[in-house]
mmCIF file of the N, C-alpha and C atoms, coordinates in Angstrom:
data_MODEL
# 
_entry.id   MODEL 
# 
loop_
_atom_site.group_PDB 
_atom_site.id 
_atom_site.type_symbol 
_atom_site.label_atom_id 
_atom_site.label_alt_id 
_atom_site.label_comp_id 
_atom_site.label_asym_id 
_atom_site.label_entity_id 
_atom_site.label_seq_id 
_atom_site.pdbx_PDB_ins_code 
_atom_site.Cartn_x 
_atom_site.Cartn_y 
_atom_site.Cartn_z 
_atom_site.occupancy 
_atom_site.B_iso_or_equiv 
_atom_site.pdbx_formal_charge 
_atom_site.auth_seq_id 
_atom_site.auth_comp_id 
_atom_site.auth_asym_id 
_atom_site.auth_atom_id 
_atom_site.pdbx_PDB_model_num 
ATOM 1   N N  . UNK A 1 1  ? 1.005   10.049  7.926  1.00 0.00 ? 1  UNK A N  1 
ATOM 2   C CA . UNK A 1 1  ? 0.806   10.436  6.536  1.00 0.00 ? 1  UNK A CA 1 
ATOM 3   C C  . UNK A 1 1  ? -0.460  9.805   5.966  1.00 0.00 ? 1  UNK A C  1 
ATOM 4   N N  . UNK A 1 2  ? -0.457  8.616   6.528  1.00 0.00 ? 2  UNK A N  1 
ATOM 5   C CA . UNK A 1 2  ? -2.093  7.848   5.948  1.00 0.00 ? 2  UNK A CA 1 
ATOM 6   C C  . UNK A 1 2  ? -3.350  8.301   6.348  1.00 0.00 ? 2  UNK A C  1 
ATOM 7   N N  . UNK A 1 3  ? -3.059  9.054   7.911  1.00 0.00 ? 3  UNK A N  1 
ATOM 8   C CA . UNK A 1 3  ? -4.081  9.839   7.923  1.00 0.00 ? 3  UNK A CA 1 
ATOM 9   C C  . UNK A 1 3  ? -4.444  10.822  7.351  1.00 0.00 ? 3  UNK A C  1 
ATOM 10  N N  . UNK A 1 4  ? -3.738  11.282  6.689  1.00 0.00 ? 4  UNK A N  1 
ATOM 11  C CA . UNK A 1 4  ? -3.699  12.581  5.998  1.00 0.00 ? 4  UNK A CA 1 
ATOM 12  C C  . UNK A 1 4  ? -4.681  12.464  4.257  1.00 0.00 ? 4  UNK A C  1 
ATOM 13  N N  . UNK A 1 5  ? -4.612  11.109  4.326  1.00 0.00 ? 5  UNK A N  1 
ATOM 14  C CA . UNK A 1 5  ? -5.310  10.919  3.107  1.00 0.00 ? 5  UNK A CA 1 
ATOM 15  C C  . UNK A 1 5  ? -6.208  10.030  3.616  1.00 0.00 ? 5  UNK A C  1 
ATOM 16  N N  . UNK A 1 6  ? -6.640  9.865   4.760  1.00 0.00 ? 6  UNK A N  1 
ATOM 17  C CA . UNK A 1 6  ? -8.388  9.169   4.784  1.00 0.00 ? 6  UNK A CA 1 
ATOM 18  C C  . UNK A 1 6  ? -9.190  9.833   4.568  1.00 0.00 ? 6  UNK A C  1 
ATOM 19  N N  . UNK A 1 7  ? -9.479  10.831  4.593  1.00 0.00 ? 7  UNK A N  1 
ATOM 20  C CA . UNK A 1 7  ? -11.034 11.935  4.608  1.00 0.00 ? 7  UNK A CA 1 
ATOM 21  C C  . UNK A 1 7  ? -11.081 11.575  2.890  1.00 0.00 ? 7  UNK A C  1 
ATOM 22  N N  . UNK A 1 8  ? -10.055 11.477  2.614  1.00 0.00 ? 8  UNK A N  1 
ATOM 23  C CA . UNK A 1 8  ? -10.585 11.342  1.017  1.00 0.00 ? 8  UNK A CA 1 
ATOM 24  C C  . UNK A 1 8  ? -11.051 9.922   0.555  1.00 0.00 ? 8  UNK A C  1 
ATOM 25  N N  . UNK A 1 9  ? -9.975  9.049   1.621  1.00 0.00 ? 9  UNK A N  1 
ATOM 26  C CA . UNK A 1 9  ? -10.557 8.241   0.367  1.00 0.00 ? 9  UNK A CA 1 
ATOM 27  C C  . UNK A 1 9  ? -11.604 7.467   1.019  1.00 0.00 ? 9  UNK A C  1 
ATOM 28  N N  . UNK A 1 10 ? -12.066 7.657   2.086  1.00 0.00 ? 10 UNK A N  1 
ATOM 29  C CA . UNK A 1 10 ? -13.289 6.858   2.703  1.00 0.00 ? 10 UNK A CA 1 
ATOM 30  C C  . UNK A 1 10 ? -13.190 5.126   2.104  1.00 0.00 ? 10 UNK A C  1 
ATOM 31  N N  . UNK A 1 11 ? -12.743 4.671   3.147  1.00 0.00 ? 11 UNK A N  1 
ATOM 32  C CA . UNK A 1 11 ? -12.354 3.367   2.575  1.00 0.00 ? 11 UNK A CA 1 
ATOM 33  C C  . UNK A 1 11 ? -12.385 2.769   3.745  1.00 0.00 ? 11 UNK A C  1 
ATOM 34  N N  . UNK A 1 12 ? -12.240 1.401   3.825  1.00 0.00 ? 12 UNK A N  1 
ATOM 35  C CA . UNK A 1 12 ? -12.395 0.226   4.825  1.00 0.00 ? 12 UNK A CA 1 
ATOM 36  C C  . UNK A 1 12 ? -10.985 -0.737  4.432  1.00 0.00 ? 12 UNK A C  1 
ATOM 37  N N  . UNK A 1 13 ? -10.636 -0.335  3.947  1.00 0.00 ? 13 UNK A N  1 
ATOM 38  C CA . UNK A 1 13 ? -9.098  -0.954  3.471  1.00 0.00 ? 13 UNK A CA 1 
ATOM 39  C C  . UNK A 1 13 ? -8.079  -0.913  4.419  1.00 0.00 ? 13 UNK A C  1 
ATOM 40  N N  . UNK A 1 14 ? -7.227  -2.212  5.037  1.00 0.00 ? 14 UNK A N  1 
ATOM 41  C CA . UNK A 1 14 ? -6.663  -1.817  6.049  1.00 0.00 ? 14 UNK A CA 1 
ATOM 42  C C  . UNK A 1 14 ? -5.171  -1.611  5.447  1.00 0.00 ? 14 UNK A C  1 
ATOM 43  N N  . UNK A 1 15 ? -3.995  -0.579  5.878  1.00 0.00 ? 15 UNK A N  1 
ATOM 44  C CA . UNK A 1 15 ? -2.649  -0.306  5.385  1.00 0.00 ? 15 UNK A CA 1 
ATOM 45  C C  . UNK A 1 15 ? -1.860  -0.304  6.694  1.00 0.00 ? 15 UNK A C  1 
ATOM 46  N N  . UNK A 1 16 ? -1.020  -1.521  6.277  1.00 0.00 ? 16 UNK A N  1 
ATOM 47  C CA . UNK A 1 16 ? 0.118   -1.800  6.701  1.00 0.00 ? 16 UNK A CA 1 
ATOM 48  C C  . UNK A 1 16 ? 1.223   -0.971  6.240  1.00 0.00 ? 16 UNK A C  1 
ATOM 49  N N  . UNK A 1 17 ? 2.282   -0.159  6.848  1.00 0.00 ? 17 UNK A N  1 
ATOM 50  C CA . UNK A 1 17 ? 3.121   0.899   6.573  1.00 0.00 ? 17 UNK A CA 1 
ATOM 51  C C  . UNK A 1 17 ? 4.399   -0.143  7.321  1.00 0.00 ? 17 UNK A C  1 
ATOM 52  N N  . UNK A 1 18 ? 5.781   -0.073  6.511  1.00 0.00 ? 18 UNK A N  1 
ATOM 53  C CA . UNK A 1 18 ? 6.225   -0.951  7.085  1.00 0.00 ? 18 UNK A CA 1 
ATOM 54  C C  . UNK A 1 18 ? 7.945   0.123   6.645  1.00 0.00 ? 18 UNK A C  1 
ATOM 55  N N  . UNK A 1 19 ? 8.595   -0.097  8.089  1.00 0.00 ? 19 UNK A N  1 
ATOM 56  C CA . UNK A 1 19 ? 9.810   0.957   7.841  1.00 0.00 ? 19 UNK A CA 1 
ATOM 57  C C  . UNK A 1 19 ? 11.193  0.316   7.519  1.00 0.00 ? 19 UNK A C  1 
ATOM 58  N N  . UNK A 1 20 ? 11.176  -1.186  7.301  1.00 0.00 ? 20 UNK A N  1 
ATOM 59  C CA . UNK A 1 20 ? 12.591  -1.437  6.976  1.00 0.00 ? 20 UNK A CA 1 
ATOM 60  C C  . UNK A 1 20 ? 12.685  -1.617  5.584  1.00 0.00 ? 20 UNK A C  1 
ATOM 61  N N  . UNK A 1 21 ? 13.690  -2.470  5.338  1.00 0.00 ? 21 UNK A N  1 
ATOM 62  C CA . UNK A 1 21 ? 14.250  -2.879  4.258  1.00 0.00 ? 21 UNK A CA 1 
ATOM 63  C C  . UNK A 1 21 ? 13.095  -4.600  3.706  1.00 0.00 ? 21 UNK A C  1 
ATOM 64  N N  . UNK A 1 22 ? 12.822  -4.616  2.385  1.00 0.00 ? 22 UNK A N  1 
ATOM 65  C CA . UNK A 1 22 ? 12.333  -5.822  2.131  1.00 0.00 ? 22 UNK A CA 1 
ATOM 66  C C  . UNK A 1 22 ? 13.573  -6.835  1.290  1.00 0.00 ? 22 UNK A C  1 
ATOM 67  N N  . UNK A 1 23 ? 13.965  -7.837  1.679  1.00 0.00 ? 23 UNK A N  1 
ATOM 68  C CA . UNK A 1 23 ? 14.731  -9.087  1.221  1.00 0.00 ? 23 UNK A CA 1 
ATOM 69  C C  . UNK A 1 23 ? 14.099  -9.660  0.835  1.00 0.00 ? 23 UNK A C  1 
ATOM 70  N N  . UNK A 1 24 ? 13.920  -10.123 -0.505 1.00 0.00 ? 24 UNK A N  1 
ATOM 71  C CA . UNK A 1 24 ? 13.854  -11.562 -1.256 1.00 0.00 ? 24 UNK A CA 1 
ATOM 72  C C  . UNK A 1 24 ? 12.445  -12.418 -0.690 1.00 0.00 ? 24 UNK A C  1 
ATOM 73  N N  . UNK A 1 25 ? 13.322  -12.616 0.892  1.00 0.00 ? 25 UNK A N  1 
ATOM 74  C CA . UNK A 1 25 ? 11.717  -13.553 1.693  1.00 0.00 ? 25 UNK A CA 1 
ATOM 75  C C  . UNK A 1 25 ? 11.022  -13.017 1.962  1.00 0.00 ? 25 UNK A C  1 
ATOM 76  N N  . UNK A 1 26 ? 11.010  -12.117 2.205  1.00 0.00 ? 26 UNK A N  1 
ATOM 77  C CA . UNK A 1 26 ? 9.706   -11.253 3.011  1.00 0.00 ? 26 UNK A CA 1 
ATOM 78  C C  . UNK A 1 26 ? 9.161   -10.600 1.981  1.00 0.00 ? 26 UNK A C  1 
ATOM 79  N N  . UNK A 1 27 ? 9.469   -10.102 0.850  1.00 0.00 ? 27 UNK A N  1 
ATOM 80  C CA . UNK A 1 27 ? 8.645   -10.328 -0.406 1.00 0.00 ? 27 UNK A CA 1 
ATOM 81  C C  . UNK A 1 27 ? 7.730   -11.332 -0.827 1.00 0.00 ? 27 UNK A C  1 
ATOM 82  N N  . UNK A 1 28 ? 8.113   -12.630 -0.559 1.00 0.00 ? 28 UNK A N  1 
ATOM 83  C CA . UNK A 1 28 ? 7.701   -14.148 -0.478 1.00 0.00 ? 28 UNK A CA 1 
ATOM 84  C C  . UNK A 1 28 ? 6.579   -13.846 0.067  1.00 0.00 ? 28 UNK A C  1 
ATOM 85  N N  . UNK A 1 29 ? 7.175   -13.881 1.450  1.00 0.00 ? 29 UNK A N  1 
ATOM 86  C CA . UNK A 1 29 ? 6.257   -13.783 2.689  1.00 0.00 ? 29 UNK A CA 1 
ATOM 87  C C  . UNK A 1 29 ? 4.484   -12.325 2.587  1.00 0.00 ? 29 UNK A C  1 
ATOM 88  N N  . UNK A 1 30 ? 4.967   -11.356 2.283  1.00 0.00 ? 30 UNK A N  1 
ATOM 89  C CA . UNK A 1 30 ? 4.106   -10.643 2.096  1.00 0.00 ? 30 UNK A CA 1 
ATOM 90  C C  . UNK A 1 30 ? 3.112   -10.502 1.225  1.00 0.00 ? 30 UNK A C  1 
ATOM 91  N N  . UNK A 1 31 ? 3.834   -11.420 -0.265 1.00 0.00 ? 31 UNK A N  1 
ATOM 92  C CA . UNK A 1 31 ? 2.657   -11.768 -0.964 1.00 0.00 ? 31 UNK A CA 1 
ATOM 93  C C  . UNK A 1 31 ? 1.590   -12.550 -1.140 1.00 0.00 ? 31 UNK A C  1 
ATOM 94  N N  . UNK A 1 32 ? 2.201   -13.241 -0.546 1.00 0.00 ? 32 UNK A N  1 
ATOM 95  C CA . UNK A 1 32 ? 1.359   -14.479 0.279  1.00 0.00 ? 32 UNK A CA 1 
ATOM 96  C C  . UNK A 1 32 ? 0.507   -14.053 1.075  1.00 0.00 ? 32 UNK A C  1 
ATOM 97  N N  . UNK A 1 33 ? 0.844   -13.099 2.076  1.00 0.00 ? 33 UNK A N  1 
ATOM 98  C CA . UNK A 1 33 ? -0.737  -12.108 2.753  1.00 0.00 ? 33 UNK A CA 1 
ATOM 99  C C  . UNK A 1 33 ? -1.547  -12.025 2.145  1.00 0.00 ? 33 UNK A C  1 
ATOM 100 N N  . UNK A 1 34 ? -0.639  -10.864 1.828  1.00 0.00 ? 34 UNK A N  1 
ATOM 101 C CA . UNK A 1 34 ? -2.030  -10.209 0.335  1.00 0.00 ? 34 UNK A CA 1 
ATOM 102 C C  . UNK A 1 34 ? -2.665  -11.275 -0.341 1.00 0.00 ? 34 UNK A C  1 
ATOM 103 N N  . UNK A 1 35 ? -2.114  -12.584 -0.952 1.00 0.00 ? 35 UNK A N  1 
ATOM 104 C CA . UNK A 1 35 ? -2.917  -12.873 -1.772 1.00 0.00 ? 35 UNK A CA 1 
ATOM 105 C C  . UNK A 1 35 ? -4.385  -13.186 -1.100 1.00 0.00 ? 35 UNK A C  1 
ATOM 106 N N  . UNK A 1 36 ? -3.850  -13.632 0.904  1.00 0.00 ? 36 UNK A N  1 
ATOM 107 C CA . UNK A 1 36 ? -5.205  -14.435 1.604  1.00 0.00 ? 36 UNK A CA 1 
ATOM 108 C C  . UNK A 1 36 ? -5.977  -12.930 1.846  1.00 0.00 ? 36 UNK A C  1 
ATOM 109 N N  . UNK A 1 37 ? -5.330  -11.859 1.917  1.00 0.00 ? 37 UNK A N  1 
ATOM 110 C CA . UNK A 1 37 ? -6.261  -10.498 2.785  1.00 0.00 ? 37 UNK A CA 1 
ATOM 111 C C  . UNK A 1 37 ? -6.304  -9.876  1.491  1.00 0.00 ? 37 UNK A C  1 
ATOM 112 N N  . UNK A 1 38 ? -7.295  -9.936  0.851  1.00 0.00 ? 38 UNK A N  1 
ATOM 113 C CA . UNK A 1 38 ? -7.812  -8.737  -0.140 1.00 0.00 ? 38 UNK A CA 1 
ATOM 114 C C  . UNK A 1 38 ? -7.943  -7.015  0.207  1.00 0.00 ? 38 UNK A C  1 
ATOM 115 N N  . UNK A 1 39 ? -7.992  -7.101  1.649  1.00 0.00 ? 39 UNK A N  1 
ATOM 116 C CA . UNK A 1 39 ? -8.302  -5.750  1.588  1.00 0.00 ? 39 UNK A CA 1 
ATOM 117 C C  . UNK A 1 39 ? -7.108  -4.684  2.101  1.00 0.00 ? 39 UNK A C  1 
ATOM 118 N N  . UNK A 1 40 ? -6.248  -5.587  2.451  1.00 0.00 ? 40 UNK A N  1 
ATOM 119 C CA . UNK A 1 40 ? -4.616  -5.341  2.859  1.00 0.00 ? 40 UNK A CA 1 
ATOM 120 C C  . UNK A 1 40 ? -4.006  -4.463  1.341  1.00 0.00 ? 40 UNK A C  1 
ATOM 121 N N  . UNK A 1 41 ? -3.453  -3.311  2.168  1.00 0.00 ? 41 UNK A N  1 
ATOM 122 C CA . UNK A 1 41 ? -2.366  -2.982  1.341  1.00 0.00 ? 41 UNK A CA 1 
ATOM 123 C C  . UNK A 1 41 ? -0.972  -2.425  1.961  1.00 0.00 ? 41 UNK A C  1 
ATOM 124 N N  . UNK A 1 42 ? -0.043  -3.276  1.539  1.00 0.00 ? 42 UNK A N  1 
ATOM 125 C CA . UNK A 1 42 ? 1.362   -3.058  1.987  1.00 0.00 ? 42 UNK A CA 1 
ATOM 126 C C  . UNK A 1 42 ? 2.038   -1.863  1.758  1.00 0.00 ? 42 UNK A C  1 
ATOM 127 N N  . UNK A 1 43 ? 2.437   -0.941  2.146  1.00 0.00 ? 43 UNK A N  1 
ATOM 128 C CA . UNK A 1 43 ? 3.014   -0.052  1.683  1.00 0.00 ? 43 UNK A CA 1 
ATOM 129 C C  . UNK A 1 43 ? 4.153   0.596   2.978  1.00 0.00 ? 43 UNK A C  1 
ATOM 130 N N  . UNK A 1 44 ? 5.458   0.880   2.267  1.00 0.00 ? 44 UNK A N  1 
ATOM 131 C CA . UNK A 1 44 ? 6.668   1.172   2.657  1.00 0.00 ? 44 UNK A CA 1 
ATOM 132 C C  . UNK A 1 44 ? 6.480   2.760   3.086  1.00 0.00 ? 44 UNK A C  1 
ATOM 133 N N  . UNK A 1 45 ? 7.489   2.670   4.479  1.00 0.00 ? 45 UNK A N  1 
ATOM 134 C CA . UNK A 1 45 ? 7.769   4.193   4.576  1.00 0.00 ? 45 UNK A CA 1 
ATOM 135 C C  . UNK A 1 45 ? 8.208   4.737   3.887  1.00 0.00 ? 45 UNK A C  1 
ATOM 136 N N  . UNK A 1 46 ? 8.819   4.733   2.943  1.00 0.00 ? 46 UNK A N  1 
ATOM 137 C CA . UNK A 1 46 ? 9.823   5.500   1.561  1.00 0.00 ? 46 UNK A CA 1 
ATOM 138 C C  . UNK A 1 46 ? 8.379   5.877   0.733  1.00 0.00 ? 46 UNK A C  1 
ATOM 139 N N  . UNK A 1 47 ? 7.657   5.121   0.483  1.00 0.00 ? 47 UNK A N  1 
ATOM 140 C CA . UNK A 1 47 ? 6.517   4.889   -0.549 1.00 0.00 ? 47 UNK A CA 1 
ATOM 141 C C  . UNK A 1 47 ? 5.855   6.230   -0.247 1.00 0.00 ? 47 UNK A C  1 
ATOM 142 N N  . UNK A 1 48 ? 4.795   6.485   1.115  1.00 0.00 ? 48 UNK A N  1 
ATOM 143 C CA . UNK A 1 48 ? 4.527   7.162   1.554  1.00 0.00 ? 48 UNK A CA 1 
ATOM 144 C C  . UNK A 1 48 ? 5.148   8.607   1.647  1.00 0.00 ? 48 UNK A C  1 
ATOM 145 N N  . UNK A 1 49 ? 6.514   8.709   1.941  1.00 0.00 ? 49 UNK A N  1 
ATOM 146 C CA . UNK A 1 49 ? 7.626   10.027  2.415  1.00 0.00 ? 49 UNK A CA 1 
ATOM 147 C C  . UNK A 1 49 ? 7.376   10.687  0.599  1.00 0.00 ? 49 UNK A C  1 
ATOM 148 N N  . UNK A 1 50 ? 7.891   9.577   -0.239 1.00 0.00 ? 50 UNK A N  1 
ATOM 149 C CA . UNK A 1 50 ? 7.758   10.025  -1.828 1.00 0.00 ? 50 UNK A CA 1 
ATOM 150 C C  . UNK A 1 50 ? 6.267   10.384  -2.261 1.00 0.00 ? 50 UNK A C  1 
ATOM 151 N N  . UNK A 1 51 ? 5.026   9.896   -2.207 1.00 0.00 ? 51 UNK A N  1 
ATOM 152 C CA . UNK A 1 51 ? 3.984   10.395  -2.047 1.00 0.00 ? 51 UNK A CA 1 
ATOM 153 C C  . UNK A 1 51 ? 3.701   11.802  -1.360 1.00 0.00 ? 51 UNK A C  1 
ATOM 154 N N  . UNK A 1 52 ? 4.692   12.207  -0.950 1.00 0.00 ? 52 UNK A N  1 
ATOM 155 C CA . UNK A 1 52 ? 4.183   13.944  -0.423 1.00 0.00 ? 52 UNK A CA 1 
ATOM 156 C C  . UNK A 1 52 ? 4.983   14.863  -1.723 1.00 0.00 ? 52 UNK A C  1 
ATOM 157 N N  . UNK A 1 53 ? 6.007   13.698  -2.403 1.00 0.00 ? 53 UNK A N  1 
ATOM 158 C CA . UNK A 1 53 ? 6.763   14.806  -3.588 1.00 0.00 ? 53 UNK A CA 1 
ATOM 159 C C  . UNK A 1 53 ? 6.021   14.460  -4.636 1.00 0.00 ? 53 UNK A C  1 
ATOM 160 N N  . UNK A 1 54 ? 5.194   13.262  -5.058 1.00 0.00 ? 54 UNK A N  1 
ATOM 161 C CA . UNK A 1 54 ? 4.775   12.676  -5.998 1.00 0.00 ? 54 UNK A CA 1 
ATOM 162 C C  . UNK A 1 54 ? 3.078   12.596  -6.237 1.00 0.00 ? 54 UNK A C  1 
ATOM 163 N N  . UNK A 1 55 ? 2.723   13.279  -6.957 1.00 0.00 ? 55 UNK A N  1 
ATOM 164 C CA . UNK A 1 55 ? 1.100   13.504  -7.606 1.00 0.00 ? 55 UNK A CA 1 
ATOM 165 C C  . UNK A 1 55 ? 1.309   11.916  -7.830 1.00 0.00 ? 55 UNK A C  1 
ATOM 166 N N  . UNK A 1 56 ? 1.607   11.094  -8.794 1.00 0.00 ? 56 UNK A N  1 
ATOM 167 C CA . UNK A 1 56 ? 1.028   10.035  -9.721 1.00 0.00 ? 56 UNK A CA 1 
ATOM 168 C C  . UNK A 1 56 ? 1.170   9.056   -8.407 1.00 0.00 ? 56 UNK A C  1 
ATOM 169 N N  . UNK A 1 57 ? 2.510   9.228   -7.979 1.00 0.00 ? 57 UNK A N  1 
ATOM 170 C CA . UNK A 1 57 ? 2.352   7.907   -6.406 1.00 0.00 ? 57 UNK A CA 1 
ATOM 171 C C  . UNK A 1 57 ? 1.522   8.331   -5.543 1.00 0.00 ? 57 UNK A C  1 
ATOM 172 N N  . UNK A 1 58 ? 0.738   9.639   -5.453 1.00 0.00 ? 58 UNK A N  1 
ATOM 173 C CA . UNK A 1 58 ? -0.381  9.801   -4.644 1.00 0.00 ? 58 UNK A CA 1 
ATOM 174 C C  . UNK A 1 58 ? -1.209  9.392   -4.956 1.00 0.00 ? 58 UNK A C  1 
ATOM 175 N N  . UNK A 1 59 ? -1.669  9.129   -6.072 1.00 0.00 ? 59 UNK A N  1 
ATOM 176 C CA . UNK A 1 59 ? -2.751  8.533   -6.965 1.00 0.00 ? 59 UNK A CA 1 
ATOM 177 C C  . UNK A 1 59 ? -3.237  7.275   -6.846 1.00 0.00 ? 59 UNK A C  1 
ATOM 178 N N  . UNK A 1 60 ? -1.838  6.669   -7.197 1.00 0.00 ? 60 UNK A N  1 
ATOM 179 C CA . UNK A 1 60 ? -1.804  5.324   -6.875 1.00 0.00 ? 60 UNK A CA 1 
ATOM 180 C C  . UNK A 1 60 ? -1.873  4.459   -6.099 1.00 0.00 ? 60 UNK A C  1 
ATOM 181 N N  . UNK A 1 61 ? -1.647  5.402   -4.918 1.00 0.00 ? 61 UNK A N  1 
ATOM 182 C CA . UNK A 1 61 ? -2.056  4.898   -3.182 1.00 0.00 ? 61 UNK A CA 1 
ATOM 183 C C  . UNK A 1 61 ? -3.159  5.073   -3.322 1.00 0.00 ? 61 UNK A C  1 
ATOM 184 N N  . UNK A 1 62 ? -4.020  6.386   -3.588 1.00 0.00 ? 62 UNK A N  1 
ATOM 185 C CA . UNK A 1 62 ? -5.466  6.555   -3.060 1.00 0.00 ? 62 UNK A CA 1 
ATOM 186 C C  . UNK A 1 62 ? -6.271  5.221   -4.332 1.00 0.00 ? 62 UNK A C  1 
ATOM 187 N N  . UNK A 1 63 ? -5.802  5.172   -5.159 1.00 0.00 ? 63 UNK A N  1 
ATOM 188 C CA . UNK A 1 63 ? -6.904  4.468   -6.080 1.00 0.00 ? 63 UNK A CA 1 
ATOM 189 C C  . UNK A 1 63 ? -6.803  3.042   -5.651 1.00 0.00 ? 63 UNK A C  1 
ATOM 190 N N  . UNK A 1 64 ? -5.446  2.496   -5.255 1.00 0.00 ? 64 UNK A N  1 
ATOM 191 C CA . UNK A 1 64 ? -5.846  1.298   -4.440 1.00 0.00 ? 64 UNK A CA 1 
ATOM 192 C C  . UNK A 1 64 ? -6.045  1.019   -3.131 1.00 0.00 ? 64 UNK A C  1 
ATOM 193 N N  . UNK A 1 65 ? -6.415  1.695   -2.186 1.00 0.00 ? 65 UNK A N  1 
ATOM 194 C CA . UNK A 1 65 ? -6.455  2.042   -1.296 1.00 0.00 ? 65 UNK A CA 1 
ATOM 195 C C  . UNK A 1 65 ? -8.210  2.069   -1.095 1.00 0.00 ? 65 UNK A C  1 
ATOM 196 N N  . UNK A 1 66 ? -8.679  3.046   -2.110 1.00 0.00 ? 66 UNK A N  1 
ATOM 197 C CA . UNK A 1 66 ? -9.867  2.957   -2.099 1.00 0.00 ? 66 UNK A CA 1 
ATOM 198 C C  . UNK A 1 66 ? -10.595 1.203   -2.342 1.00 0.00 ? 66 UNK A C  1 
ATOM 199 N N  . UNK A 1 67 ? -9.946  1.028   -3.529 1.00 0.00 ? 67 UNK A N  1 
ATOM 200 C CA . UNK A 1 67 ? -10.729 -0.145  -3.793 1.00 0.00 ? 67 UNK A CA 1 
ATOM 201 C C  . UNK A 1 67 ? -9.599  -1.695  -4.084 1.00 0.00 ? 67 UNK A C  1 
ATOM 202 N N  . UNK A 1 68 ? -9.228  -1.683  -3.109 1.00 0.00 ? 68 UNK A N  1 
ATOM 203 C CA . UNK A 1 68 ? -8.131  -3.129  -3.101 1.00 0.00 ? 68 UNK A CA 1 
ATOM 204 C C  . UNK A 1 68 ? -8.405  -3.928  -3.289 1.00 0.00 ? 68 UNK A C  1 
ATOM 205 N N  . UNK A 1 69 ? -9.486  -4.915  -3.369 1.00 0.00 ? 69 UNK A N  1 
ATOM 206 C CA . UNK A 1 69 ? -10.172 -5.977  -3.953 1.00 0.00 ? 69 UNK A CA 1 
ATOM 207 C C  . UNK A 1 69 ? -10.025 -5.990  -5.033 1.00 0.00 ? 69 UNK A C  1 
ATOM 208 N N  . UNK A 1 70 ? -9.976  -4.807  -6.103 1.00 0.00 ? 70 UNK A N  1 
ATOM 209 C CA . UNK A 1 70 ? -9.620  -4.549  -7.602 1.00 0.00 ? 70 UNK A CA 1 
ATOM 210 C C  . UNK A 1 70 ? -8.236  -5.171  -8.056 1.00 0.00 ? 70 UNK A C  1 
ATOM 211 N N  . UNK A 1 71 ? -7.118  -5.079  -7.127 1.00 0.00 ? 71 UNK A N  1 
ATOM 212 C CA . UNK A 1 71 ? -6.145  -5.295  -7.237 1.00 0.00 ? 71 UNK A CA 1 
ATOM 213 C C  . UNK A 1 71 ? -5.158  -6.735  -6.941 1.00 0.00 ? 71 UNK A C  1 
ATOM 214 N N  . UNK A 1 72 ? -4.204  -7.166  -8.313 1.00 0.00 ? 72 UNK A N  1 
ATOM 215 C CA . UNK A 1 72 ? -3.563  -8.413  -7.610 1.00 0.00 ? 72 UNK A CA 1 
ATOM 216 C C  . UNK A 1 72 ? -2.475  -8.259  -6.616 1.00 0.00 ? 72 UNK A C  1 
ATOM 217 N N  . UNK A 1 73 ? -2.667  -9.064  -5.269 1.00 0.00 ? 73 UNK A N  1 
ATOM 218 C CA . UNK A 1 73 ? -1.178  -9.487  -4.584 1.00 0.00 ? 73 UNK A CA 1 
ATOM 219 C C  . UNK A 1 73 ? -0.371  -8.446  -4.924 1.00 0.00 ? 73 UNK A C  1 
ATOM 220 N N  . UNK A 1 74 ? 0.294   -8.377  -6.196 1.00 0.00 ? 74 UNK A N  1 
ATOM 221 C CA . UNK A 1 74 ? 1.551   -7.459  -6.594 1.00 0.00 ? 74 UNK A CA 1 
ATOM 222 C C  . UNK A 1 74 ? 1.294   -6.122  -6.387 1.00 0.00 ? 74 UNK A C  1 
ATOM 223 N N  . UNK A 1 75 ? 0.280   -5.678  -6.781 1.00 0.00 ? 75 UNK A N  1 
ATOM 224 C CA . UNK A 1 75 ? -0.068  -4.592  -6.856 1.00 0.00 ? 75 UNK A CA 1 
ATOM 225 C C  . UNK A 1 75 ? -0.407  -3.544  -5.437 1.00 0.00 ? 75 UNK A C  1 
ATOM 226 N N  . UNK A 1 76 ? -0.535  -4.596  -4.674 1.00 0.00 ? 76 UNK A N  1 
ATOM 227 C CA . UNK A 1 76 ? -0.984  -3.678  -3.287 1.00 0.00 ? 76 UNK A CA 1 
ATOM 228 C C  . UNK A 1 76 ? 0.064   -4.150  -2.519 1.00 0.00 ? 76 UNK A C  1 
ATOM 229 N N  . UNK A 1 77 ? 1.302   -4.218  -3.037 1.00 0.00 ? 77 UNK A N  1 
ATOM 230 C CA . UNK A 1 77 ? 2.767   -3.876  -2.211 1.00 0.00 ? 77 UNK A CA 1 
ATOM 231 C C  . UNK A 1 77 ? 3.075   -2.366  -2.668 1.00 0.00 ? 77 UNK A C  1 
ATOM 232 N N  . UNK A 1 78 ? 3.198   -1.607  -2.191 1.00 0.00 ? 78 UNK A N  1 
ATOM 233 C CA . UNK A 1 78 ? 3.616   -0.210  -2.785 1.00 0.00 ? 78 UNK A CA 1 
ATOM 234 C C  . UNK A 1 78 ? 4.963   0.195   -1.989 1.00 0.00 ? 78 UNK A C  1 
ATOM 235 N N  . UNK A 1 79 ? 5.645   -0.222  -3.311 1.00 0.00 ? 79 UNK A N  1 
ATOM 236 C CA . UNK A 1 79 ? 7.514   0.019   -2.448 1.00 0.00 ? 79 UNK A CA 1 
ATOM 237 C C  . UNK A 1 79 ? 8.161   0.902   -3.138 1.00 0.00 ? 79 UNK A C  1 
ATOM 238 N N  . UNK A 1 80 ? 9.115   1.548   -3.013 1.00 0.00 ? 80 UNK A N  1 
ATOM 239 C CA . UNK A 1 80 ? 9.881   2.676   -3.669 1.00 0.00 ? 80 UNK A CA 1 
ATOM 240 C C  . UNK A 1 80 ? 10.801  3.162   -2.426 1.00 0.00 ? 80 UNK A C  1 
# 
């Protein structure tokens, strides 16, 4: 599915797609990435699957996606 949206967004941003469930720690744990990898963005298989029904969550992937450095830690977890 992420390939499906590179031609657009021409980016150097790397996305982590991740298919389980997130608990409590690994929330912990993942923000803590992000906060050291700026150019990381986390995003859930659900996130993505809903992004083929969803204009505004498409949006919101491509706009941080494009430019993730823009964005805090929180923001470049994309869960749903």
């Amino acid at each position: 599915m992420y390939q499906q949206y590179f031609p657009e967004i021409k980016s150097n941003s790397v996305v982590i797609v991740y298919e389980g469930r997130l608990d409590a720690k690994s929330l912990v744990f993942i923000k803590g990435l992000l906060e050291d990898a700026l150019d990381v963005v986390f995003v859930t298989k659900n996130y993505l699957v809903n992004c083929l029904q969803s204009s505004s969550l498409r949006e919101i992937l491509i706009k941080v996606m494009k430019r993730p450095k823009k964005y805090p830690a929180e923001d470049r977890l994309l869960r749903r």
